[in-house]
N, C-alpha and C positions, 0 to 999 in steps of 0.2 A: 384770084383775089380772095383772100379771108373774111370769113363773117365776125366781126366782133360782138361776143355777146358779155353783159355786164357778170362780175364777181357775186356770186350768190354769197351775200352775207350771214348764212344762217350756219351756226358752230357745225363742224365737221361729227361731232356725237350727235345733233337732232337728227343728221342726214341719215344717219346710222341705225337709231334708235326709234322706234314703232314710238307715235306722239303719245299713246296712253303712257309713254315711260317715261318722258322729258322733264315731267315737274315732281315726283321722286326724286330722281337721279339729281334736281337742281337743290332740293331740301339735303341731301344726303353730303351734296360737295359742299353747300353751306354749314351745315354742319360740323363738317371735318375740318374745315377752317375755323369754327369757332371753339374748335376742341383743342385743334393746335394750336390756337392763341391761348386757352385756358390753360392746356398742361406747359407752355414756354412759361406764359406768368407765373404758375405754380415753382415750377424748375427756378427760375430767376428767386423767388422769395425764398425759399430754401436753400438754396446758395450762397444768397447773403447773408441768409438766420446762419449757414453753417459757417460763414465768414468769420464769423465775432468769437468760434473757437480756438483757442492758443492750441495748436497739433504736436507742440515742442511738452506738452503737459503727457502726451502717449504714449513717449518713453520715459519717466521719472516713474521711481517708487512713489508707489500706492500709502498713500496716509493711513496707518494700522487706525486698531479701534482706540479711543484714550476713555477712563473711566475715571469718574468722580466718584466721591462721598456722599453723604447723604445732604451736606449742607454746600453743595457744589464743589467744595475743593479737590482737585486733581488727586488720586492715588498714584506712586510711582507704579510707570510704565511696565507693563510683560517684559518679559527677557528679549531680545532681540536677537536670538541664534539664527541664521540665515536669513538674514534682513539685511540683503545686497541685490543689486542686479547682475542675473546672468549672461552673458555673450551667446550666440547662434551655436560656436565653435564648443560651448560646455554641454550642452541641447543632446544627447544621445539621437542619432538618427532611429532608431528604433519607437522612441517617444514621439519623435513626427511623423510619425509613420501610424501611430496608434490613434493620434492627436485629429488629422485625417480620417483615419478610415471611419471616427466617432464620432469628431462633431463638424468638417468642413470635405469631402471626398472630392470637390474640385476647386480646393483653393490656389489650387497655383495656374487653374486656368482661368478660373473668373477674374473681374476688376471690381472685387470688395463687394460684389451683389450677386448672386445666382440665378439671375434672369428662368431659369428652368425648373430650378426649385425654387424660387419666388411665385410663379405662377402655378403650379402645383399646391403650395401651401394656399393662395388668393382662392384656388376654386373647393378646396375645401373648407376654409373658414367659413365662404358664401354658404356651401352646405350646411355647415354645422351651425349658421347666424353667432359663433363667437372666434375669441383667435385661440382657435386649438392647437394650431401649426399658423411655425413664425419666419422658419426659413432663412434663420441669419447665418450669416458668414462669418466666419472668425474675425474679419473687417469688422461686421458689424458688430459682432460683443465686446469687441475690442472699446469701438467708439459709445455705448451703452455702458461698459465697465468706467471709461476713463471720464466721462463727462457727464457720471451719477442719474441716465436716463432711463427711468424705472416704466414712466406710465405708459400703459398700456392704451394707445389711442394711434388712431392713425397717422396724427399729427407727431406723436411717437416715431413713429417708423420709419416718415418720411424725413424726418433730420437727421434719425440714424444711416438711413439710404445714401443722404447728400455728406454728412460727415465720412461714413466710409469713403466713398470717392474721392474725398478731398484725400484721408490718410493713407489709401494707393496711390495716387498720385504724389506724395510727401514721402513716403518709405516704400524700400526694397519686401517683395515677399518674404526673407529671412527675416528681414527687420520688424516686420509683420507679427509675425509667429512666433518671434523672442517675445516683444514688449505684451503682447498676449499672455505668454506664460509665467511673464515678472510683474501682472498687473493682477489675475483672479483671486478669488477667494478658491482655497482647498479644505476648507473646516481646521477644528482644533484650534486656534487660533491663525492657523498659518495663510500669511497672503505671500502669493507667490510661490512657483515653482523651488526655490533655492530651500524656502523656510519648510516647504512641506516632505521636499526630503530629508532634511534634516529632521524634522519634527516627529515622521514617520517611520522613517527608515535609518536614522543616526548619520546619513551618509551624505554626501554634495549629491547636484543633480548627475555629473557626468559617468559617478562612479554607481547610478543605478542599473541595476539585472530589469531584463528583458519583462518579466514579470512583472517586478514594483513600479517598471513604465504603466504598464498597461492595465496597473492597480489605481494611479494615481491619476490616469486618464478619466478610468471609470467614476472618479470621484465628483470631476467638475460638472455633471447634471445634479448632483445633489451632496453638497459636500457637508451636510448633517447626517443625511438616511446612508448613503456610502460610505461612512467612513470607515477605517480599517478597525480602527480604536474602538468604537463603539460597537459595529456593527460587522463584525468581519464575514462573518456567511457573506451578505449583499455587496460586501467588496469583491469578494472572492467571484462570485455573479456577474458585475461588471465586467469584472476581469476577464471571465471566460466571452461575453459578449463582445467586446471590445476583437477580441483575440477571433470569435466569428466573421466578424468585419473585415480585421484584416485577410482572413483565408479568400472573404469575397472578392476582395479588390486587389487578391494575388501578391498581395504583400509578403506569405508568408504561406506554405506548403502544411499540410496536416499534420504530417508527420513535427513540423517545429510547433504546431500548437498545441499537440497534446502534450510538449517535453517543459514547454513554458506554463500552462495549467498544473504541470504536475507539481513547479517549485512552489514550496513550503510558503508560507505566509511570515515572516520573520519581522517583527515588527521593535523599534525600538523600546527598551522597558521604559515603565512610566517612571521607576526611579529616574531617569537619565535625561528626559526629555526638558526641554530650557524654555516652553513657551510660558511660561509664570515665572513671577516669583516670591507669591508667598500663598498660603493656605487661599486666603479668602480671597483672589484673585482667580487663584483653581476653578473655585466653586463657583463663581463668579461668571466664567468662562462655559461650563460644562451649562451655567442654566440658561447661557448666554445663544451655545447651541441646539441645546433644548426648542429654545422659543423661533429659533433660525427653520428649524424643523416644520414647528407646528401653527405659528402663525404670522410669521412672515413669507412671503412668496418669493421666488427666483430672483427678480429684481433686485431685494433687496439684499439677499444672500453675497451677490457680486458687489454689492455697495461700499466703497472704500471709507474713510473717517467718519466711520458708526462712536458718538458719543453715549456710552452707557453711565445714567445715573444709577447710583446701587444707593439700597438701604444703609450701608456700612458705615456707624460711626468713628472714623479715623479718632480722634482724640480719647475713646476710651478703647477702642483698640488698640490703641497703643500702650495705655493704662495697662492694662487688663493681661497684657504681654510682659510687661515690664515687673508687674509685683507679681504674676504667677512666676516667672521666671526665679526671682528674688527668693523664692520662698521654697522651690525646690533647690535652688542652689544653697539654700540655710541646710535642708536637711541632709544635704548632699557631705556638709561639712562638719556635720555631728559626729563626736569620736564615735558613735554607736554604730554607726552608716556600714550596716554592713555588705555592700556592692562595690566593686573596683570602678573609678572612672575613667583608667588609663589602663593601657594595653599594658600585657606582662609580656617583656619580650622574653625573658625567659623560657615562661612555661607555653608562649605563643597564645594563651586565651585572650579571647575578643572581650574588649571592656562590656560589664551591662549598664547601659544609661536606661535612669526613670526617666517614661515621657508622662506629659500633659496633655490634654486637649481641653478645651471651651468654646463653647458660644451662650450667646444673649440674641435671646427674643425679643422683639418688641413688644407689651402686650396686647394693644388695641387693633394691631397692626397686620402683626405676625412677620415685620421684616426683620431681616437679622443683623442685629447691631455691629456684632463682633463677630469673628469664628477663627478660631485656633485649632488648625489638626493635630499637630506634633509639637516637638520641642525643636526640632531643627528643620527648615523646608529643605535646605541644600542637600543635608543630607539623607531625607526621605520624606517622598511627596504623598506618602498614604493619610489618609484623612482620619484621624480616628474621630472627630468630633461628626461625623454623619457615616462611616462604615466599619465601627468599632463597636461591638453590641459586650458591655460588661456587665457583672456582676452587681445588685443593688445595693443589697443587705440593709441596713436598716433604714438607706436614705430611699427606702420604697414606704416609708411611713404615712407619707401624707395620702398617697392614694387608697392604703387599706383605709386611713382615716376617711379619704374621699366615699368610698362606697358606704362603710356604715353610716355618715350622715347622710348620701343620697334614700337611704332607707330607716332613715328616720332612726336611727339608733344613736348612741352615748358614744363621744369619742374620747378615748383614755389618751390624752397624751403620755407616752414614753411605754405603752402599754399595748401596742401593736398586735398582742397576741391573742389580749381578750377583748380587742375593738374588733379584732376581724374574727373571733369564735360568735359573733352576734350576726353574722350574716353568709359565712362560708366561704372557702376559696373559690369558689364559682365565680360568684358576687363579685370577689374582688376583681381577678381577672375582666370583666369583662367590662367594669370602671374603668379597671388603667389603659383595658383599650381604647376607649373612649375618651383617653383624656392622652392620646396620642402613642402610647407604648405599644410597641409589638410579638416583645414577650422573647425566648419562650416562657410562661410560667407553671411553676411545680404546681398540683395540683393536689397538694396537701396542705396542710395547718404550716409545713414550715414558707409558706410561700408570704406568709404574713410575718416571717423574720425578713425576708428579703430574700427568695429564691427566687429571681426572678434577673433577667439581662433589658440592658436596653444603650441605645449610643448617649451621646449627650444632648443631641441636637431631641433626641424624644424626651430625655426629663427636660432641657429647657423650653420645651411646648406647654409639656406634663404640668407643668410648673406656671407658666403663662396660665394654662389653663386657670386654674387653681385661683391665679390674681387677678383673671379677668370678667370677673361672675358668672366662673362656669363655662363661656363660650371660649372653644379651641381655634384660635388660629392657624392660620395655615403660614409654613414658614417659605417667606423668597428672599430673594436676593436684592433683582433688580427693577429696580422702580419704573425708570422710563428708557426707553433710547430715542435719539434723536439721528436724524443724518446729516453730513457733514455743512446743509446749508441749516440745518436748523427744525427743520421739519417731523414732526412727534411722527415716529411708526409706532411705538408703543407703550402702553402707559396699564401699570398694574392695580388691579384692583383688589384691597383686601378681601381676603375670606373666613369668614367666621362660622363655626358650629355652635351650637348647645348640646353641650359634653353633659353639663352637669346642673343643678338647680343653684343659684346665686348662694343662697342659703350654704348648702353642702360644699360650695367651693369655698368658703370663710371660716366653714368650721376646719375643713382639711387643711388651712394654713394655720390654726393653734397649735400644733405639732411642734410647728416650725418656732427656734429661737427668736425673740425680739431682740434688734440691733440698730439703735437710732432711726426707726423711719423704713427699716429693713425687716426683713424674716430670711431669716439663714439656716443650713446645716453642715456642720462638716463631722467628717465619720468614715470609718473604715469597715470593711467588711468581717465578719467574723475570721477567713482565711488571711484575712491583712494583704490580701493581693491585690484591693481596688482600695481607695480615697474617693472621694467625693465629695465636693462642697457645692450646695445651693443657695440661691443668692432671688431672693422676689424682693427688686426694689420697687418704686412706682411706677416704674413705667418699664422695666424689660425686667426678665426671668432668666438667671446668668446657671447654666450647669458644667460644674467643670469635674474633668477626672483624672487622676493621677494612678499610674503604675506600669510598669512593664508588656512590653510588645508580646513577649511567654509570660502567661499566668506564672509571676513570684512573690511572694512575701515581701511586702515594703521594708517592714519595720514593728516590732512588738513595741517598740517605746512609745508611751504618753505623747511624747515631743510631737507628734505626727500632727496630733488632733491640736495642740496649741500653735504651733508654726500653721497651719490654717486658718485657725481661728486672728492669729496674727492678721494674716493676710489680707479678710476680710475686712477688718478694722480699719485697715489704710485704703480698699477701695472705697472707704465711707458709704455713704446714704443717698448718694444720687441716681 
C-alpha cells in the first residue's frame, strides 16, 4: 500500500536554489518582464511612427536642389544631364562590389540592421559619451536619404532601425542597392549615380572602368572634400582605400589592385559638363558646395529638395546681359571692327570672338547682384568675372586717388601721376590691397598709370568699397537654404572691414565721372587690349570688362570709349 504524501507547492527554482538567492533571482525575472513589456511598447510605437511612411517614395527620383533670386522668384533650373533612374541590370558589378566592401560588407546577409555592428558601434559610443559610430546599413541611409532624417538623437535611429525593416521587407536586396545609388547625393551638383557619371566622367553608369567605380564610391563619405573636381589627390585616396577593402574581403587579388590604382584619373572637361547653365548658377553651385563642406554636417549633405535663396538680382541680371550684349554687338558691327566673327573656311582660321564679363556688388551687403563670366555659357563655362585677373590702366584711378586721400594728400582728378608722386608706389599697392585687389602690382611710378591686374569681381568690391564709407565687404552668393520642409540650415551674415577712412573713400570717388545719381568710368588700357567700365550706383558697384581670351588689341577707334558710354546711359541710375 502507498504512502500518499501532498505536492510541495514551492516553484521547482526555490528547491534548487540556496534561499539567500530566491529574492534576486525574483527581482531579476521581474524585471525582464517589465523590460519585455517596455522594449514590445517601444517596438509597437515605432512601427506605427514607421507606418505613416509612403515606402513607394524610395524608389522615385530625388528632388534636386531649386534656387531663387533674391526677392524669392525661381531661377531657371541646372541642366538635367543624367537625371534618370538607373536599373540593377546598368549597376557595373564591380561598383557593388566596391559599394560593399565601403560602406555595407554584409548587406546581403543582414535584414536592413547589422545586429553585430550595431552593437559594436552602441558600445563605443557608451565609451566615447557621443555618437561617433552609427553603424548604418545601406537600408538604413537609404531610409535617412529618402525621408530627410537628419537629427542626430536616438529617437533618430530608432525610426531609422524600424523604417529599414519595413523597406526589407517591401524590396528585393538588388532593389535595395539600386534605389540607393539613384537617391544620394555625389557633390558637383550631381544626385544620383546616373548624373555623377555623367557629371564626372562624361559617360553613363554601366559604361564605367573599374577605377571611376571605386572613385565614385569613395566619394559618398564626403561628396565636397572627395570630390574628383575639386580635390583629386583625396579622390585618388579613396580610391586606393576603397580598393584596400576590396583586397580584404577577397573581392579582388593584389595583383588587379595595383593595375586599377594605376588607371589615370580622366575626368570630364569643365567646358563639357551640363550640371549648370549659366554663369551665376556655376558660382552659385561651387559656394553652394563650399558651405556643404564647411558648415553643414553629413545629414544634410544627403538631403534631397535643398531650396537655395541667392543674393542674385534676376531683373537686372537680365538688364545688365542684355545691353552689355547690345553694345559689343554694336562694336562688333563697326566697319572698323577689325576681328573675323565667322570661320574662314578657306583659310581654316578659328573666328576671334570679344568676350565680356561683369558682376555688381551689393554695397552694404557685399552680395552679388549680378555675375556674368563670358559672353557665351554653352560655349565656355570659364568664369572670367572671378578667375580672369586683367590689365587696369587708367581705370586703377580711383585707388591711387584712394591712398593719397587716406594720407591726407590732394587728389588730382584725371592726374593719377602726380596724386600718387605724393605718396609712392608702396602706398598705393597696399591701399588697393585693402580695398580688395590682389595685384600683381608694378612697383614703379608706372603703377600709378595702371600697371596693375585684377578680375572683376575685385574692382567691383574695390569699387563697393570706395561707395561704402571705406568698409569692404565681403562678396557671397547665397543668402540662405532651407530644406525641403522648410527648415533654415543656413542663413548668411554680412561681412564688413575698414579698408579705408569714410573721408578717403569719397574723395577716391571724385575721379570718377558723374552720371545722373551714378559715378562711372569707361576706358581702355593704353595697349587697347582691355575695356573697362565702372558703374557705383547707390546701392551696388557694377565692374565690367571687355576683350579677348589672348591678350589683343580691341580697337584704336574713339567708338570704343562712346559705345560704352552709350551703354551706361541706358542702364540708367538705379
Amino acid at each position: 500500500m502507498s504512502t500518499w504524501r501532498p505536492i510541495d507547492p514551492t516553484p521547482f527554482w526555490k528547491r534548487w536554489l540556496p534561499d539567500v538567492l530566491h529574492g534576486p533571482v525574483r527581482i531579476v525575472f521581474q524585471l525582464s518582464v517589465l523590460g519585455l513589456i517596455v522594449v514590445s511598447g517601444f517596438g509597437f510605437f515605432y512601427f506605427m511612427l514607421a507606418m505613416r511612411f509612403d515606402l513607394e517614395e524610395v524608389a522615385k527620383l530625388p528632388v534636386g536642389t531649386t534656387f531663387y533670386d533674391r526677392k524669392g522668384e525661381e531661377i531657371a533650373a541646372p541642366g538635367a544631364s543624367g537625371r534618370h533612374l538607373v536599373t540593377r541590370a546598368e549597376i557595373p558589378d564591380f561598383l557593388v562590389k566596391s559599394l560593399r566592401a565601403r560602406e555595407d560588407a554584409r548587406f546581403f546577409e543582414h535584414y536592413g540592421v547589422d545586429l553585430r555592428g550595431l552593437t559594436r558601434a552602441t558600445l563605443r559610443n557608451i565609451k566615447d559619451r557621443t555618437f561617433t559610430q552609427g553603424a548604418s546599413t545601406l537600408t538604413m541611409q537609404l531610409a535617412k536619404n529618402t525621408f530627410d532624417n537628419k537629427d542626430k538623437s536616438i529617437h533618430r535611429k530608432l525610426l531609422e532601425l524600424t523604417l529599414a525593416l519595413r523597406i526589407e521587407e517591401r524590396y528585393s536586396k538588388d532593389e535595395i542597392l539600386t534605389h540607393y545609388l539613384n537617391r544620394i547625393y555625389f557633390g558637383a551638383g550631381a544626385y544620383g549615380i546616373e548624373q555623377a557619371a555623367c557629371t564626372y566622367f562624361g559617360k553613363t553608369t554601366r559604361d564605367l572602368t573599374d577605377g571611376e567605380c571605386a572613385i565614385i564610391v569613395g566619394i559618398i563619405r564626403g561628396p565636397h572634400v572627395f570630390s574628383p573636381i575639386g580635390n583629386p589627390e583625396k579622390a585618388l585616396n579613396q580610391r586606393g582605400q576603397t580598393l584596400n577593402r576590396m583586397v580584404a574581403m577577397g573581392f579582388i587579388d593584389q595583383a588587379r589592385r595595383e593595375a586599377i590604382a594605376a588607371e589615370p584619373l580622366k575626368l570630364l572637361d569643365e567646358e563639357q559638363r551640363e550640371t549648370q547653365t549659366s554663369y551665376a548658377l556655376q558660382a552659385v553651385r561651387r559656394e553652394l558646395d563650399h558651405l556643404f563642406d564647411t558648415l553643414l554636417d553629413d545629414g544634410e549633405l544627403q538631403a534631397s529638395g535643398l531650396k537655395v535663396h541667392t543674393t542674385l538680382d534676376a531683373p537686372w541680371q537680365q538688364r545688365l546681359e542684355t545691353e552689355l550684349n547690345h553694345a559689343v554687338e554694336a562694336l562688333e558691327k563697326e566697319k572698323s571692327w577689325p576681328h573675323p566673327v565667322q570661320k574662314d573656311h578657306i583659310s581654316g582660321t578659328e573666328p576671334t570672338y570679344v568676350q565680356y564679363s561683369a558682376i555688381t556688388t551689393e554695397l552694404k551687403t557685399g552680395g552679388i547682384l549680378a555675375l556674368i563670366g563670358g559672353r557665351n555659357f554653352s560655349q565656355s563655362r570659364f568664369d572670367r568675372s572671378r578667375r580672369s585677373s586683367r590689365d587696369l590702366g587708367s581705370a586703377f584711378e580711383p585707388f591711387v586717388a584712394a591712398a593719397a586721400a587716406e594720407r591726407g594728400k590732394l587728389v588730382l582728378p584725371g592726374k593719377p601721376v602726380q596724386t600718387g608722386r605724393q605718396i609712392g608706389p608702396d602706398e598705393v599697392e597696399r591701399i588697393a590691397k585693402r580695398c580688395g585687389l590682389t595685384g600683381p602690382f608694378l612697383a614703379t611710378e608706372d603703377l600709378f598709370r595702371g600697371a596693375a591686374t585684377a578680375t572683376p569681381q575685385e574692382m567691383s568690391v574695390g569699387l563697393a568699397t570706395l561707395g561704402n564709407q571705406g568698409k569692404r565687404p565681403k562678396p557671397y552668393l547665397i543668402r540662405e537654404i532651407r530644406d525641403a520642409s522648410g527648415k533654415l540650415l543656413y542663413n548668411a551674415k554680412p561681412q564688413l572691414t575698414q579698408a579705408l577712412s569714410p573721408a578717403a573713400a569719397l574723395d577716391a570717388t571724385s575721379v570718377l565721372d558723374r552720371n545722373k545719381g551714378t559715378r562711372t568710368f569707361t576706358g581702355a588700357t593704353g595697349s587697347e587690349r582691355d575695356a573697362w567700365t565702372l558703374r557705383l550706383g547707390p546701392s551696388g558697384a557694377t565692374a565690367i570688362w571687355i576683350g579677348f581670351d589672348k591678350p589683343t588689341a580691341i580697337t584704336r577707334e574713339p567708338r570704343l570709349k562712346s559705345l560704352l558710354d552709350e551703354f551706361v546711359q541706358r542702364l540708367g541710375n538705379d
